[in-house]
C-alpha positions as a Markdown table, in Angstrom:
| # | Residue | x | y | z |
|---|---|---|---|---|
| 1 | Unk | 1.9 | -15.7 | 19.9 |
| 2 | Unk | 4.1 | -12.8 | 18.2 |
| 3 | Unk | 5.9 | -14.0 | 15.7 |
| 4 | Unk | 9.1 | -11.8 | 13.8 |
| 5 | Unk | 8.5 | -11.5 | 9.8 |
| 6 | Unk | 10.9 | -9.7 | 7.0 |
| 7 | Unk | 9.5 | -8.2 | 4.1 |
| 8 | Unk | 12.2 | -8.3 | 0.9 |
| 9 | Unk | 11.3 | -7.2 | -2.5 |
| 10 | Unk | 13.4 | -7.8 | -6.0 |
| 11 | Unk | 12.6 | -5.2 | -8.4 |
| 12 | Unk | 8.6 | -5.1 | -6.9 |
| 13 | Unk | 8.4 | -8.7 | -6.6 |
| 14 | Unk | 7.9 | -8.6 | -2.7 |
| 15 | Unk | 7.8 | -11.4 | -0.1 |
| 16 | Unk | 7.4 | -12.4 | 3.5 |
| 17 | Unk | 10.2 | -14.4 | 4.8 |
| 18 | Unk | 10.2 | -16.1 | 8.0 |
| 19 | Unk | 13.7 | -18.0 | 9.5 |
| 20 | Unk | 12.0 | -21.2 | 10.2 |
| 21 | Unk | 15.0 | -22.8 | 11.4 |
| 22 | Unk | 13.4 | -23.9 | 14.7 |
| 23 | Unk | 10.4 | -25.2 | 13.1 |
| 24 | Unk | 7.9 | -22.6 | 14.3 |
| 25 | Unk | 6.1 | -22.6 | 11.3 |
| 26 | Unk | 3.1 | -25.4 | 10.2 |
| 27 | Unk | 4.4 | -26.0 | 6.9 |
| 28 | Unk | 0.3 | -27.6 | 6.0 |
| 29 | Unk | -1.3 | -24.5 | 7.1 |
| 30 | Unk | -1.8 | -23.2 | 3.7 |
| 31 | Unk | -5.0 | -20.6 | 5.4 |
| 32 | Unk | -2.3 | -19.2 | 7.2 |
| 33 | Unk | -0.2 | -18.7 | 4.0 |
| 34 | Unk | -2.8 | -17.7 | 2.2 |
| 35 | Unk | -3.7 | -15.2 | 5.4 |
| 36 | Unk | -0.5 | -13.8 | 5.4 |
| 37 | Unk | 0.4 | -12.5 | 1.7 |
| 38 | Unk | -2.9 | -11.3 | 1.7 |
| 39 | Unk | -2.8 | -7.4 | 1.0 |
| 40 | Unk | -5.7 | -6.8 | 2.7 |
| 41 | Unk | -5.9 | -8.4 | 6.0 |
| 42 | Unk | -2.4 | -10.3 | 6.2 |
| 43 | Unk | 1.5 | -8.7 | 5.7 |
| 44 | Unk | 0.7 | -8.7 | 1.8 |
| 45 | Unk | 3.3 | -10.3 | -0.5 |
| 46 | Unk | 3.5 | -12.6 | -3.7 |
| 47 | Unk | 4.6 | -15.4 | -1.8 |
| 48 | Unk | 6.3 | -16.3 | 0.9 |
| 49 | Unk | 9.6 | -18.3 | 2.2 |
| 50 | Unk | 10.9 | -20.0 | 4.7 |
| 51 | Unk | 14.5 | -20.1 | 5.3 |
| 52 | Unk | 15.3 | -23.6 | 6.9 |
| 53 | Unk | 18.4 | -25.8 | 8.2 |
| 54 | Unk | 20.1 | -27.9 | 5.4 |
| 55 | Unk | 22.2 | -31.0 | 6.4 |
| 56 | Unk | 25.2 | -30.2 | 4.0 |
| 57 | Unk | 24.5 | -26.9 | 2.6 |
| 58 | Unk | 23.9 | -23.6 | 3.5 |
| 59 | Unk | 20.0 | -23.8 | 3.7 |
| 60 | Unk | 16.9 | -25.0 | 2.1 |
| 61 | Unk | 14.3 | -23.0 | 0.2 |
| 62 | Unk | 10.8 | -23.1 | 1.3 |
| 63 | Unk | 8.5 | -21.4 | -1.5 |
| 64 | Unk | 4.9 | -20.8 | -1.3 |
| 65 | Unk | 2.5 | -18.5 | -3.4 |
| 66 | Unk | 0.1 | -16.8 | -2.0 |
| 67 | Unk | -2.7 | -18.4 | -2.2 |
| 68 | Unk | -0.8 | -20.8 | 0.2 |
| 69 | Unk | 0.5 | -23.7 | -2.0 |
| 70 | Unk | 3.7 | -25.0 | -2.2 |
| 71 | Unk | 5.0 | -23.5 | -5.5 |
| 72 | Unk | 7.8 | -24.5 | -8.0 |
| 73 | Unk | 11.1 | -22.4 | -8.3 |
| 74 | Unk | 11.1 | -18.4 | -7.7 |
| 75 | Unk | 13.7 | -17.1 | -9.0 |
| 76 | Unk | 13.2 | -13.4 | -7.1 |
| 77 | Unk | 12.6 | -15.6 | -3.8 |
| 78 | Unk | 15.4 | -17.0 | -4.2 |
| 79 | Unk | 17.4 | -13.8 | -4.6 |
| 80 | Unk | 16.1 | -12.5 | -1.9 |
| 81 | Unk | 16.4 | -15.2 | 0.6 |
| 82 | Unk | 19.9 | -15.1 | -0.2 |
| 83 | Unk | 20.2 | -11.4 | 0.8 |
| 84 | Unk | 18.2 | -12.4 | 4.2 |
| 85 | Unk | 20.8 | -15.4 | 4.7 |
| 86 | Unk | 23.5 | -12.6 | 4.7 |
| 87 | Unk | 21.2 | -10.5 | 7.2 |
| 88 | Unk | 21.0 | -13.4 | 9.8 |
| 89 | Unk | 24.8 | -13.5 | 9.0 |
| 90 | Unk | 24.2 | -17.2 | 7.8 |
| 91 | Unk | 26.7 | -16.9 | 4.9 |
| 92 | Unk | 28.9 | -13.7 | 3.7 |
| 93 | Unk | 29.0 | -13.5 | 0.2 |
| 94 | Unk | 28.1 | -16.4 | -1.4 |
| 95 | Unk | 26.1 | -19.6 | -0.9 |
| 96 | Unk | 25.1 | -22.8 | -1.9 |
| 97 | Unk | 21.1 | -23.8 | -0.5 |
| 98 | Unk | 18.7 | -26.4 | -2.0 |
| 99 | Unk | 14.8 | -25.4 | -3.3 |
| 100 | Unk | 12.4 | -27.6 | -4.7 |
| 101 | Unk | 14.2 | -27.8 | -7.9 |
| 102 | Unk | 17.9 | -28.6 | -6.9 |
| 103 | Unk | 20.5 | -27.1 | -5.7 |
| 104 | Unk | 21.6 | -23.4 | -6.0 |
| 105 | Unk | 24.9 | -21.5 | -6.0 |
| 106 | Unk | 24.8 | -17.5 | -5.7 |
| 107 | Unk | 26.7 | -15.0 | -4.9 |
| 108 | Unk | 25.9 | -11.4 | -2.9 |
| 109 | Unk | 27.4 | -7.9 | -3.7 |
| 110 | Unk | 26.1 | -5.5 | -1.7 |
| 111 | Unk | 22.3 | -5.2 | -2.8 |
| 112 | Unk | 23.0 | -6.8 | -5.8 |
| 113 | Unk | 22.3 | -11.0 | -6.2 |
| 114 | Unk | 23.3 | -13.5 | -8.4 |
| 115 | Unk | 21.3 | -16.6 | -8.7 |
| 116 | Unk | 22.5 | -19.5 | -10.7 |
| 117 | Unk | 19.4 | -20.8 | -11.9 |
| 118 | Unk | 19.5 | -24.7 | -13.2 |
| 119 | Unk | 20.5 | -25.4 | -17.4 |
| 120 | Unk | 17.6 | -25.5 | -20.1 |
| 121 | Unk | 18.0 | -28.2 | -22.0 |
| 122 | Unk | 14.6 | -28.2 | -23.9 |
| 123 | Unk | 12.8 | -24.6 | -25.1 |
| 124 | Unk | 9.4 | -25.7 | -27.2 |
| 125 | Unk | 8.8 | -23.3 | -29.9 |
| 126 | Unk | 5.2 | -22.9 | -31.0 |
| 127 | Unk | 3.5 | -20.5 | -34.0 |
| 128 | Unk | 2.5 | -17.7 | -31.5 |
| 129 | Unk | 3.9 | -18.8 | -28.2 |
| 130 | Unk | 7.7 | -20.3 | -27.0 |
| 131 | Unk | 7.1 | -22.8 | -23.7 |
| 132 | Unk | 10.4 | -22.7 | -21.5 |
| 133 | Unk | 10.8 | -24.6 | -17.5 |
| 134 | Unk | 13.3 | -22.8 | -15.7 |
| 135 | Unk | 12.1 | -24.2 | -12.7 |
| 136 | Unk | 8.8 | -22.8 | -13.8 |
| 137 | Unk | 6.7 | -23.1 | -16.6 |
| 138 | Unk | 6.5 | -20.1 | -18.8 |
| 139 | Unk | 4.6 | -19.5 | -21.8 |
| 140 | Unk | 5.9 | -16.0 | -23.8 |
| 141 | Unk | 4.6 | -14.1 | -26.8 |
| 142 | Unk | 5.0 | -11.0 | -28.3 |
| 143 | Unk | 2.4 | -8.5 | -28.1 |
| 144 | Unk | 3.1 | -5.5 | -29.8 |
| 145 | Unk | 1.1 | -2.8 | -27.0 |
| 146 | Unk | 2.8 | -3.7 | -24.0 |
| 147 | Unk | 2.1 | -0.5 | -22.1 |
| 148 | Unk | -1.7 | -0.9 | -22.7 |
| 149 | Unk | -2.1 | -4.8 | -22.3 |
| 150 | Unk | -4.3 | -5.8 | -19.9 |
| 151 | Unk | -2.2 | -8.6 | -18.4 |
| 152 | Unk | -4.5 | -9.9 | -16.1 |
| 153 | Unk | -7.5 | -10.9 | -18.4 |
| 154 | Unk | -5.3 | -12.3 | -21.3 |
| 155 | Unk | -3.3 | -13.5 | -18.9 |
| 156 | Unk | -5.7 | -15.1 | -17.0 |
| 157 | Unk | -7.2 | -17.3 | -20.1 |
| 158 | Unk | -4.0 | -18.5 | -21.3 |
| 159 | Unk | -2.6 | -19.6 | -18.0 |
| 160 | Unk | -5.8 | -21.5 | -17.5 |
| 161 | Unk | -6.6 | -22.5 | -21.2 |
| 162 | Unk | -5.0 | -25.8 | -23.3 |
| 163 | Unk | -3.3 | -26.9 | -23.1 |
| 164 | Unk | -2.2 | -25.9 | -19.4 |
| 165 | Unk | -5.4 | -26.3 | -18.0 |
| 166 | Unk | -5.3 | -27.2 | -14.1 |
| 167 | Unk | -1.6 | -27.5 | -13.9 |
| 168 | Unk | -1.0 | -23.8 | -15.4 |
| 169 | Unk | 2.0 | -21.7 | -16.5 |
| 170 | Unk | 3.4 | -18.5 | -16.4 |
| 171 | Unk | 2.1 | -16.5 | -18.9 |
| 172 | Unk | 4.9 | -13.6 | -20.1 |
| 173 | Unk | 4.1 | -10.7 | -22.8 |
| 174 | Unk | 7.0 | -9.3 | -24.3 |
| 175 | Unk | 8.7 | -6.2 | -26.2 |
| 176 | Unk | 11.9 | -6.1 | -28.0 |
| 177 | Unk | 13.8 | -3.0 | -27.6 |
| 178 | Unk | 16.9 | -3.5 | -29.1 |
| 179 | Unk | 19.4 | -6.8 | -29.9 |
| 180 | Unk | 20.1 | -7.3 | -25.5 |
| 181 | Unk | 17.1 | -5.5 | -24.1 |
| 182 | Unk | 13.6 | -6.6 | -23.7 |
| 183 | Unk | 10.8 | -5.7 | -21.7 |
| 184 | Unk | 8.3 | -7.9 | -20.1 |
| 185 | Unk | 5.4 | -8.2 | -18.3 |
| 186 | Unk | 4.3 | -11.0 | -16.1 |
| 187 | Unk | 1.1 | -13.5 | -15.2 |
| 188 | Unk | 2.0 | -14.9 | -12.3 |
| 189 | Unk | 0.0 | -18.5 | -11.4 |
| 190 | Unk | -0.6 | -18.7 | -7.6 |
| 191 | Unk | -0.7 | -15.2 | -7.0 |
| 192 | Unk | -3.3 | -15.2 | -9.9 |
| 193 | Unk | -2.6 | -11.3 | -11.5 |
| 194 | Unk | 0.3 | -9.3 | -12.8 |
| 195 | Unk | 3.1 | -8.9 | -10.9 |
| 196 | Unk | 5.9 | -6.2 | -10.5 |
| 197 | Unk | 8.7 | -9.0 | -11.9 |
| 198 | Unk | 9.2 | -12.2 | -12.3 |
| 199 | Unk | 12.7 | -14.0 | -12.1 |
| 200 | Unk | 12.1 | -17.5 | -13.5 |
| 201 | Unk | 10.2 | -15.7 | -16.3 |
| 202 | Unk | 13.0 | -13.3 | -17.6 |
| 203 | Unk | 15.0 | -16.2 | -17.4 |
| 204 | Unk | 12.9 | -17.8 | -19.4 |
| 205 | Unk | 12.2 | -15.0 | -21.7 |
| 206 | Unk | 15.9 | -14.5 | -22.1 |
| 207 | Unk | 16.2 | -17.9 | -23.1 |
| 208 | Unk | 13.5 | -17.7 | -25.7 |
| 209 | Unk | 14.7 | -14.7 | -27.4 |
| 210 | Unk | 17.8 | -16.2 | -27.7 |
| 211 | Unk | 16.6 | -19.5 | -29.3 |
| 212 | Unk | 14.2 | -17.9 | -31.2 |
| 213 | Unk | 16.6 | -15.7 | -32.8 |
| 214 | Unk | 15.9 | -12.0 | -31.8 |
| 215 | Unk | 19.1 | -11.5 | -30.3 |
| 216 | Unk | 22.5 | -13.6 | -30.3 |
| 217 | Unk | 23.3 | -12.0 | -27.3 |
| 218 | Unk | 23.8 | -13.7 | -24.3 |
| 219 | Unk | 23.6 | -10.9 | -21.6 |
| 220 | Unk | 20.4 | -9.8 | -21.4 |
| 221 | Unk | 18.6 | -6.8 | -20.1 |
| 222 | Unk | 14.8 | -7.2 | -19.0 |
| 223 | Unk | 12.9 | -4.8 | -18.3 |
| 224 | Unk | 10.2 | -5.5 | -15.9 |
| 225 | Unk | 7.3 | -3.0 | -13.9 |
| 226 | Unk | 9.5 | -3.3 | -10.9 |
| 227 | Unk | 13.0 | -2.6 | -12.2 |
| 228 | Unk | 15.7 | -4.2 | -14.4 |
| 229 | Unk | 17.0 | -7.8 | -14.2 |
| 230 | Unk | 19.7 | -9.4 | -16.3 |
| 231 | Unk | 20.0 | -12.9 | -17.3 |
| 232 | Unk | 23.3 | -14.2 | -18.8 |
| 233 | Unk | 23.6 | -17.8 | -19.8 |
| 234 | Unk | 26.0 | -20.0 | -22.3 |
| 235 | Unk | 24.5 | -21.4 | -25.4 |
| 236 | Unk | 25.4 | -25.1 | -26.5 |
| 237 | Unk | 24.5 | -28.2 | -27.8 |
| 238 | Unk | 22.5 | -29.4 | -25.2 |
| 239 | Unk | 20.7 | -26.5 | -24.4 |
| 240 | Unk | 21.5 | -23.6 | -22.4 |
| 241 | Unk | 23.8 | -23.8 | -19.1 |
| 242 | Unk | 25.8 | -21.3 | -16.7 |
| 243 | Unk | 22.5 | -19.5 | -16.1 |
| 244 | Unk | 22.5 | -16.6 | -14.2 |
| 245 | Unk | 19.5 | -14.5 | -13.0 |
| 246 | Unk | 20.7 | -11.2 | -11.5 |
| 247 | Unk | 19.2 | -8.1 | -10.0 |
| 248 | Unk | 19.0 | -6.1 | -6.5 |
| 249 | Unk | 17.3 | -7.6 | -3.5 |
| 250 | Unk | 16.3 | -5.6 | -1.0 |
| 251 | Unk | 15.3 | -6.1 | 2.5 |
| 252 | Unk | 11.5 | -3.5 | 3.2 |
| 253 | Unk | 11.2 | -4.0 | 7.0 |
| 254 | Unk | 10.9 | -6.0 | 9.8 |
| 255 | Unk | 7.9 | -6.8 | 11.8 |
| 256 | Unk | 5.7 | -9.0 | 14.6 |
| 257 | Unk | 2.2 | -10.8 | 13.4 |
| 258 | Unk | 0.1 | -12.9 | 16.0 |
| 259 | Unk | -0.8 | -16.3 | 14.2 |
């Protein structure tokens, strides 16, 4: 049977989104999944979501990376699904939808999304490493040669080393630029390589730098392979609230797949 998918990307991180609102989909078929983010014989994407029907909100947020498991948070997804919500004409210009971490509030401005991502109340700072959950785990360092760093091998043994091991984490490199601008790069686990962006892990990153102390800013430019994102966020005593992850979402094309 043909089946209608949507390809989004936010700044490279790209995804196949399917309106599962009728229940079409086998949410256990992780082959499937798996089958289609793959680049070479699937759609190709880094994950992919399903929008779904929400009893009191707006929608709910089905995430899976691509090697078909159900993932945690994603904060791109999440941008993105937004900017397909508007497309189906499900909401206009703001929403309120529910993932596998909570609930959600964003708002839409013409390609541009805003993402209110849930407060950090706990950032674990280490001698070469900060650990930060914004839904996902990230672990970020500095490296001084980002341009030249091969993410996917150095990557590859922290995500997997102690004391992550099975579970995993994020792994982000970064680069300060100046006092609100920081560039990063991204080891995504799941899709198990590099990828264009990252939204919980700016988030995070912001975060970090912030409680770290290399900036007392709290508007923050990242900038990632696939673009720029900004996180802003208000500092307290508990933590960090009022967290916003924003950037463009953008919607690559429609098209039909047999499964």
């Amino acid at each position: 049977m043909e089946h209608t998918f949507y390809k989004y990307q936010g700044t490279g991180n790209d995804f196949v989104i399917l309106d599962n609102r009728n229940d079409i989909f086998d949410k256990t078929n992780k082959k499937l999944v798996a089958h289609l983010c793959d680049r070479k014989f699937g759609i190709g994407a880094d994950g992919l979501i399903l929008l779904e029907n929400h009893d009191i909100l707006d929608f709910t947020m089905v995430y899976y990376n691509a090697d078909g498991k159900v993932s945690s948070m994603c904060g791109n997804g999440g941008r993105c699904l937004i900017a397909f919500a508007k497309f189906l004409g499900i909401i206009v210009d703001s929403a309120v939808f529910e993932a596998i971490d909570g609930e959600h509030h964003a708002i839409i401005e013409g390609e541009i999304v805003k993402l209110k991502m849930q407060n950090v109340s706990t950032v674990q700072e280490f001698k070469n490493h900060v650990f930060v959950d914004t839904g996902s785990p990230h672990h970020i360092e500095f490296v001084e040669d980002l341009v030249t760093l091969d993410v996917k091998s150095i990557g590859e043994c922290i995500r997997y080393g102690a004391p992550y091991n099975d579970s995993g984490a994020n792994v982000n490199f970064v680069n300060k630029i100046n006092d609100d601008t920081f560039a990063v790069r991204t080891y995504e686990r799941g899709v198990e390589d590099e990828t264009l962006s990252c939204g919980t892990g700016v988030t995070a990153v912001a975060i970090a730098m912030n409680y770290i102390g290399e900036t007392k800013k709290n508007i923050i430019t990242l900038k990632t392979e696939g673009g720029d994102l900004k996180v802003t966020f208000q500092k307290n005593k508990d933590g960090f609230s009022d967290v916003w992850l924003i950037g463009p979402a953008i919607q690559v094309y429609k098209g039909e797949i047999s499964w």
